[in-house]
C-alpha positions as a Python dict, from the first residue, in 0.01 Angstrom:
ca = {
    (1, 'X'): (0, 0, 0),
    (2, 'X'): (45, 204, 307),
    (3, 'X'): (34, 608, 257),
    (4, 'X'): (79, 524, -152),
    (5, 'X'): (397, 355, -125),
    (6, 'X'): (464, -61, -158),
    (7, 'X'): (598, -178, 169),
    (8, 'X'): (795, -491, 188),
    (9, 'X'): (828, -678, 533),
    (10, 'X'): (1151, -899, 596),
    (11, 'X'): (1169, -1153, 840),
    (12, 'X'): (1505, -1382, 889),
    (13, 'X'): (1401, -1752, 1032),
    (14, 'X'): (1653, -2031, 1142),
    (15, 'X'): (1425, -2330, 1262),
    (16, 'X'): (1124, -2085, 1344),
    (17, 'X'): (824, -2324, 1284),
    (18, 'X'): (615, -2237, 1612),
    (19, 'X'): (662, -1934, 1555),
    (20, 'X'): (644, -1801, 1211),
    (21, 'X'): (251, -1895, 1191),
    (22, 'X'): (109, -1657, 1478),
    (23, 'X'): (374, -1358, 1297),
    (24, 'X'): (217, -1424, 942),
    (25, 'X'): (-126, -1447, 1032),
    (26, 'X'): (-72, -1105, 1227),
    (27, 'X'): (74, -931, 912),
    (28, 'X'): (-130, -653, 806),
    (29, 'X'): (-334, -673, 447),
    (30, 'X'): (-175, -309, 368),
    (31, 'X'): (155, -514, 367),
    (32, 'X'): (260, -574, 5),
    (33, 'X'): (513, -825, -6),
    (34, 'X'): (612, -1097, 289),
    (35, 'X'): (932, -1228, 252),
    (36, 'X'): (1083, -1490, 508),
    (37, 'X'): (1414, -1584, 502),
    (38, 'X'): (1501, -1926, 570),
    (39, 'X'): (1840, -1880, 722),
    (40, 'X'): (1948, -2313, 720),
    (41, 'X'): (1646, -2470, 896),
    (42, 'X'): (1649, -2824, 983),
    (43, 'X'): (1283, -2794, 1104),
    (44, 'X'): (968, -2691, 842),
    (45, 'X'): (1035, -2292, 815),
    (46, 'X'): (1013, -2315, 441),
    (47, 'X'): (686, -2545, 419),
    (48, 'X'): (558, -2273, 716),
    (49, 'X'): (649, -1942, 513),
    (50, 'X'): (482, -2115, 176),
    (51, 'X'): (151, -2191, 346),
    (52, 'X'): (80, -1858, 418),
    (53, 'X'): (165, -1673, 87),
    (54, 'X'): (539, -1583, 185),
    (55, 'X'): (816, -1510, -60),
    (56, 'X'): (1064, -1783, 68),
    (57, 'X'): (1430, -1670, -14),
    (58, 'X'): (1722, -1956, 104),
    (59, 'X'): (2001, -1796, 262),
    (60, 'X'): (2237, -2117, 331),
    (61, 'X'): (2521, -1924, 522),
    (62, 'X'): (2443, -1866, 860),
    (63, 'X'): (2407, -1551, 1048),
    (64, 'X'): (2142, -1269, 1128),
    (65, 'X'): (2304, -1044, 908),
    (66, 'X'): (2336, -1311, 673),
    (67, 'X'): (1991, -1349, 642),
    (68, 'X'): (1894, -1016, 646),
    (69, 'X'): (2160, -900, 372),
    (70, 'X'): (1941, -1197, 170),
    (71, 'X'): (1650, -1087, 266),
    (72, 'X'): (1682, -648, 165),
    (73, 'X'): (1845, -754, -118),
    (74, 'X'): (1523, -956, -276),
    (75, 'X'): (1285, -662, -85),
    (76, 'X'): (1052, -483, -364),
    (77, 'X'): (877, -230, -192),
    (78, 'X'): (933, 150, -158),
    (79, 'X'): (955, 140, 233),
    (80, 'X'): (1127, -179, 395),
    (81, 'X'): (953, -304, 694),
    (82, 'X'): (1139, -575, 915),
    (83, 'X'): (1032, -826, 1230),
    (84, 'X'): (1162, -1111, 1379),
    (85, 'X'): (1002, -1450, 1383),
    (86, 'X'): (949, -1545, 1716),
    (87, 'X'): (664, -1315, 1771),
    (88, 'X'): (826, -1070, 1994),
    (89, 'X'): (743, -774, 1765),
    (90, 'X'): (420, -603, 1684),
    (91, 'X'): (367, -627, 1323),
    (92, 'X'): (8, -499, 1351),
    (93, 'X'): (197, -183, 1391),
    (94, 'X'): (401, -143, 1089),
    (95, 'X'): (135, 57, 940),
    (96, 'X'): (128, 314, 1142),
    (97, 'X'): (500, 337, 1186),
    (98, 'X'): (524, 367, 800),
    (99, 'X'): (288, 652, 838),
    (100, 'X'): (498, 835, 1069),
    (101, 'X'): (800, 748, 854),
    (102, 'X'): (595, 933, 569),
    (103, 'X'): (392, 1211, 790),
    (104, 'X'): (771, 1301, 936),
    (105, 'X'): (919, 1323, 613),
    (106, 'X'): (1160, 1022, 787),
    (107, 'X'): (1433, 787, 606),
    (108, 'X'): (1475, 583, 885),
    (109, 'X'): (1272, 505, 1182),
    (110, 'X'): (1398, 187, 1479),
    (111, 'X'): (1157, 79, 1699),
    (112, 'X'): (1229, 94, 2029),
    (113, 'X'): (1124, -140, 2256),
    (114, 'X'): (940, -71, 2575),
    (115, 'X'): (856, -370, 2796),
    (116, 'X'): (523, -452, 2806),
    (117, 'X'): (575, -771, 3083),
    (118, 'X'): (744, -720, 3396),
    (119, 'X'): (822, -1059, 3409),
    (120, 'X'): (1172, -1055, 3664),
    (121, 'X'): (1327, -1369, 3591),
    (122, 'X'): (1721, -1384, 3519),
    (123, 'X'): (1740, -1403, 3163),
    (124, 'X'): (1488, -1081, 3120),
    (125, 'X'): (1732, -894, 3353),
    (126, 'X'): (2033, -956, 3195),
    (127, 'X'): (1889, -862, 2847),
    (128, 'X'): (1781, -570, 2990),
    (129, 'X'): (2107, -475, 3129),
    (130, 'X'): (2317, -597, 2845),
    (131, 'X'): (2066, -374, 2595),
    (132, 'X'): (2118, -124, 2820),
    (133, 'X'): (2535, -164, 2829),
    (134, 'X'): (2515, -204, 2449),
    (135, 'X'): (2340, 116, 2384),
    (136, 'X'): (2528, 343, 2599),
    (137, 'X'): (2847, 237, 2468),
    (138, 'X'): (2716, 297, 2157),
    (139, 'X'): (2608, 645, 2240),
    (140, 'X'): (2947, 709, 2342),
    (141, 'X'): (3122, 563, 2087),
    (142, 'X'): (2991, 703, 1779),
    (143, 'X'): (2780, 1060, 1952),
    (144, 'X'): (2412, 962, 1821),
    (145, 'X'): (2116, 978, 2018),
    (146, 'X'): (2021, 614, 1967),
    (147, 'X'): (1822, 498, 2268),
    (148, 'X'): (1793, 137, 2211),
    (149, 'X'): (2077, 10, 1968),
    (150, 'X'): (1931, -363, 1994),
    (151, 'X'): (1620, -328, 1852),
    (152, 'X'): (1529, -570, 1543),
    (153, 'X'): (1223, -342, 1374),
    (154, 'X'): (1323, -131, 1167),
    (155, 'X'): (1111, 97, 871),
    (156, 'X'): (1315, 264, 599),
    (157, 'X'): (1266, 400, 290),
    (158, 'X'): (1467, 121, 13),
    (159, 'X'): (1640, 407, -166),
    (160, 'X'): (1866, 480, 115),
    (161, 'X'): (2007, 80, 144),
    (162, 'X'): (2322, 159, -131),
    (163, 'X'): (2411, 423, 155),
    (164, 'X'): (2443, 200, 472),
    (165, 'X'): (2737, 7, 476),
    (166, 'X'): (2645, -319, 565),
    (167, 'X'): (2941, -569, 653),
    (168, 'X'): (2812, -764, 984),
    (169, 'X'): (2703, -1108, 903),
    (170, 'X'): (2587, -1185, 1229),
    (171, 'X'): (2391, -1008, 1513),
    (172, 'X'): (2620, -698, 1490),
    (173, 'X'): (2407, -650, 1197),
    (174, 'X'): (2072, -512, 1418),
    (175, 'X'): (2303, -205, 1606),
    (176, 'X'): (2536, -151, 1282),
    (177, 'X'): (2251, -90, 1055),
    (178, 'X'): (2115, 209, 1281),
    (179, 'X'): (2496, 340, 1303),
    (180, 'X'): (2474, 347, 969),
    (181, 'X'): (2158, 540, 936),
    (182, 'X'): (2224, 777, 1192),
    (183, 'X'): (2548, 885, 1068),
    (184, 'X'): (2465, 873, 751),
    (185, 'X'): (2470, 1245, 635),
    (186, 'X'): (2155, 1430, 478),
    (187, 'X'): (1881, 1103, 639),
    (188, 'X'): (1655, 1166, 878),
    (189, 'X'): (1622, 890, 1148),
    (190, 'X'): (1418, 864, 1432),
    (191, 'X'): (1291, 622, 1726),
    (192, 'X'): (896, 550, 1773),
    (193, 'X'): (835, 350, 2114),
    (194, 'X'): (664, 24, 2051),
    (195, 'X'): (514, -241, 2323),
    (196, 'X'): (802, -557, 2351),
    (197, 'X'): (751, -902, 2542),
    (198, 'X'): (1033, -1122, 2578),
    (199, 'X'): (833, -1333, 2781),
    (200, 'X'): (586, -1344, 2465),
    (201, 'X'): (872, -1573, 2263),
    (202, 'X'): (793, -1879, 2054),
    (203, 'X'): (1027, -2102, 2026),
    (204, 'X'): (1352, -2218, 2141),
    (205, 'X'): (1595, -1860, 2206),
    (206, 'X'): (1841, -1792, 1909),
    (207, 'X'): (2044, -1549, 2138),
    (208, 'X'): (2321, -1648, 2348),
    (209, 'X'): (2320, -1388, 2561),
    (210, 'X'): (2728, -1349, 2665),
    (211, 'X'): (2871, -1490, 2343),
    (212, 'X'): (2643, -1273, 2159),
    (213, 'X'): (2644, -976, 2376),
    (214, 'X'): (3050, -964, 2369),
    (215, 'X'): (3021, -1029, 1983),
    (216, 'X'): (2821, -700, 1964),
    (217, 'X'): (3052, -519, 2215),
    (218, 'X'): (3384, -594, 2008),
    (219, 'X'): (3235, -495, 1678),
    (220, 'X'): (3133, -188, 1839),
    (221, 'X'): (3503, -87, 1879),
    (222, 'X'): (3597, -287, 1562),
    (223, 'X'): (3342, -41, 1384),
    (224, 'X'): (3461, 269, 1563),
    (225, 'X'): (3827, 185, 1438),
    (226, 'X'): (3785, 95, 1080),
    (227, 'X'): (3867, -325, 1165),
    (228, 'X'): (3660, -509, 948),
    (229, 'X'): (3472, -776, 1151),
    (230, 'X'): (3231, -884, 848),
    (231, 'X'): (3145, -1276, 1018),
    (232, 'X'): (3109, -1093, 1336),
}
C-alpha cells in the first residue's frame, strides 16, 4: 500500500515478451496488484505475465483502448496506476507519483514525459513533433492546460472511472482519457514531469506513427463534435 491506499498497476501487452520481464521486475513491492493485459499475443505474453506473479486478464479484441477498458475494469485498488510494456516508462516512480496524487489532494495526475536521450534520429523527431502537433491541437480544441496529451502513465484515484467517458478503442484512448479528466467538473488533475526514453524501447514498435497520429488527430475533432469514433 502506498500512503494507506491499494494501488493497482495496469499494463496492456500485444506480443510484448522482451519486454514485459525488465517492466515487472522493476515494479515496486508497495504495488498491490499487477495486472497485464494480454491484448491477442501470438508470442509468450501470457506465460511472461504468469511467471512473475501478474494478474493475466485476455482481452481478444484488439486495440489500446481495448485493452485498457479490460484492464480498469478488472483493477482492485483505490488509486489506478498504469505503464506500458515496452519499458519506456518509469515504474520505480509510481510511488511517489501516488504520493503527490495523495499529498495534493489530486484525482488525476498524467505523466508527462521529458526526454531523457537526445538521441536525433528520424523516428524520435517525428514523435516529437507529432506529440507536439497532437497536444496543441488539443489545447485548442477543448481550452485545458494539458501539456503532453500523448502520455501513457497515468495515476488516478478508481472512484472517478464511472465519470470519464471512455469510448476510444484504440490509441485515441491515451489523449481522450485526460480530456475526460480535465473537463470533468469538481476533479482535480495535474501533470508531474517524469524522465522518458524512446530510444530505451524493447521490442518491435506498436505505433505507426502517420496512421496512428492521423487516427488521434480525427478523433480529436470527432470528440470536439459529439461523432462517435468508438474503434478509433
Amino acid at each position: 500500500m502506498i500512503e494507506g491506499l491499494r494501488t493497482s498497476l495496469v499494463i496492456p501487452a500485444h506480443d510484448e515478451e522482451k519486454g514485459l520481464p525488465g517492466v515487472l521486475s522493476a515494479v515496486p513491492a508497495a504495488i498491490d496488484e499487477v495486472i497485464v493485459v494480454d491484448n491477442a499475443s501470438t508470442d509468450s505474453t501470457p506465460e511472461v505475465a504468469r511467471a512473475y506473479g501478474a494478474i493475466l486478464v485476455e482481452q481478444p479484441v484488439k486495440g489500446y483502448g481495448s485493452a485498457y477498458m479490460a484492464g480498469l475494469a478488472a483493477a482492485t485498488g483505490d488509486v489506478v496506476s498504469t505503464a506500458d510494456a515496452d519499458g519506456t516508462y518509469p515504474v520505480e516512480l509510481i510511488p511517489m507519483l501516488v504520493r503527490r496524487l495523495c499529498q495534493g489532494s489530486y484525482d488525476f495526475i498524467s505523466a508527462r514525459r521529458v526526454p531523457d536521450d537526445q538521441a536525433r534520429n528520424l523516428n524520435n523527431i517525428l514523435r516529437f513533433s507529432g506529440n507536439a502537433v497532437l497536444t496543441a491541437v488539443t489545447m485548442l480544441l477543448f481550452l485545458r492546460l494539458i501539456r503532453d496529451s500523448q502520455s501513457g502513465m497515468w495515476i488516478f484515484r478508481k472512484e472517478i472511472l464511472p465519470r470519464l467517458r471512455l469510448t476510444s478503442l484504440g490509441m485515441p484512448f491515451s489523449e481522450e482519457i485526460k480530456i475526460e479528466a480535465w473537463r470533468s467538473r469538481g476533479l482535480r488533475c495535474c501533470e508531474i514531469p517524469i524522465p522518458f526514453s524512446y530510444s530505451g524501447r524493447m521490442g518491435a514498435p506498436k505505433l505507426r506513427l502517420w496512421r496512428d497520429g492521423w487516427r488521434n488527430l480525427l478523433f480529436l475533432f470527432a470528440k470536439r463534435l459529439g461523432i462517435p469514433m468508438g474503434g478509433a
